[in-house]
C-alpha positions in Angstrom: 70.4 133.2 111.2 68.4 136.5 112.2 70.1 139.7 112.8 69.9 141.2 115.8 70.6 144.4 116.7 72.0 146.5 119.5 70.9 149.9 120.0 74.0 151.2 122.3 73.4 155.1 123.1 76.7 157.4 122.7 77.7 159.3 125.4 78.7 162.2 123.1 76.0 162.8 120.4 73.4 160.6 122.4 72.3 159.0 119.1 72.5 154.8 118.2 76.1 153.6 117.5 76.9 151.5 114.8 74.5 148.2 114.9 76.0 144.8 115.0 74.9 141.4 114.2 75.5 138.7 116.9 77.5 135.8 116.2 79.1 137.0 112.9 83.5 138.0 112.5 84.0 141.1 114.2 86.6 141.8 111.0 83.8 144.0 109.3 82.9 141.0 106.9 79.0 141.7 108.2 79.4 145.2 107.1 80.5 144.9 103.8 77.8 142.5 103.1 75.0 143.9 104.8 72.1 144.6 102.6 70.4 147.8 103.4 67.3 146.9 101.9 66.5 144.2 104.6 66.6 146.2 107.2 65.4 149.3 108.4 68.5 151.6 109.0 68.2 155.5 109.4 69.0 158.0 106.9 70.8 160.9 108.9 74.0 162.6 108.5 75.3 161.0 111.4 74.8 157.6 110.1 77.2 155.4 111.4 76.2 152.1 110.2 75.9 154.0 106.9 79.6 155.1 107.1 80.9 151.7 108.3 79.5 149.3 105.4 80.5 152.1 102.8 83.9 152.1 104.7 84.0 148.4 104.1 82.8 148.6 100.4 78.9 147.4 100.6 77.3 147.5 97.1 74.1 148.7 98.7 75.7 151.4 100.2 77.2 152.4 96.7 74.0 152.6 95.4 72.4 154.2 97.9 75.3 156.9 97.9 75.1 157.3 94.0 71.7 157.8 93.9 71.8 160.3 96.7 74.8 161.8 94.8 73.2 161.9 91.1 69.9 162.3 91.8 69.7 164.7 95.0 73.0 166.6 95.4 73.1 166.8 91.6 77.0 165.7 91.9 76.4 163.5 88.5 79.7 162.1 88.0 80.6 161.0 91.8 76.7 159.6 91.7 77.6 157.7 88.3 81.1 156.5 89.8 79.7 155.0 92.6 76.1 153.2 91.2 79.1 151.6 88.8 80.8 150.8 91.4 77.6 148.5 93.0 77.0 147.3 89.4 80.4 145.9 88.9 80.2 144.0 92.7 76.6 142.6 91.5 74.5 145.0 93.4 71.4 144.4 90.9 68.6 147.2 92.1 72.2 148.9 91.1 72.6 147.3 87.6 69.0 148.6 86.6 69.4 152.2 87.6 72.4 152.8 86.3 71.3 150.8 82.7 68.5 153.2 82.3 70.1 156.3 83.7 73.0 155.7 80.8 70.0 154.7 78.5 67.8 157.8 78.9 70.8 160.5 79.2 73.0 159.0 77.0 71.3 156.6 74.5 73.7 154.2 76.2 72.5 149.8 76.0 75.6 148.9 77.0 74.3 147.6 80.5 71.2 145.9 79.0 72.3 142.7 78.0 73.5 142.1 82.1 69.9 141.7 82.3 68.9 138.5 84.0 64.9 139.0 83.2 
C-alpha cells in the first residue's frame, strides 16, 4: 500500500497539518507505527506529525528525540531515557546507538549481544 499524503494548510500558522495516510484506522495506529526514515518529514519546532507519532509512542520518534536530546541539547539523561525507550520497542538504528553510546561513555556491552549481525 503506498502512503499518501495530504498537505492541508492551517489557517492559523499557515504551515502543513499533521500528514495522514489514506485508507489506514483513523485511531492513531498509523502514527505510532510510522517510520520516519521512509519518508521525508520536516524537522521544525512546529512539527506536528513529529508531535503526533511521539504522542502515540513511535520508536522512531524516540530515537529521533533522544538523539536530538543527548547529542544536541546535551540533556543526556532524557536523550538516554528515550533511545532506551526505542531499543526496548525494537527500533534497531535505536539499539545500535544506544549500544555504543553506553559502550564508549561507559565501557557498557550490555546491549551487544541484541546484535542481530
Amino acid at each position: 500500500m503506498a502512503a499518501v499524503v495530504e498537505d492541508l494548510t492551517s489557517s492559523e500558522h499557515n504551515e502543513p497539518e499533521v500528514p495522514h495516510q489514506l485508507g489506514s484506522c483513523p485511531d492513531g495506529g498509523v502514527y505510532a507505527s510510522f517510520d520516519l526514515f521512509n519518508y521525508p518529514w520536516y524537522l521544525g519546532t512546529r512539527n506536528l506529525l513529529l508531535r503526533r507519532c511521539y504522542e502515540e509512542g513511535n520508536p522512531s520518534t524516540f530515537y529521533v528525540k533522544g538523539v536530538e536530546y543527548f547529542y544536541w541539547l546535551d540533556r543526556l539523561d532524557e536523550g538516554l531515557r528515550l533511545l532506551k525507550r526505542a531499543v526496548d520497542a525494537g527500533y534497531e538504528r535505536a539499539l545500535y546507538t544506544y549500544a555504543m553510546t553506553r559502550k564508549i561513555l561507559w565501557e557498557d556491552e550490555e546491549y551487544f549481544s541484541r546484535f542481530t549481525r
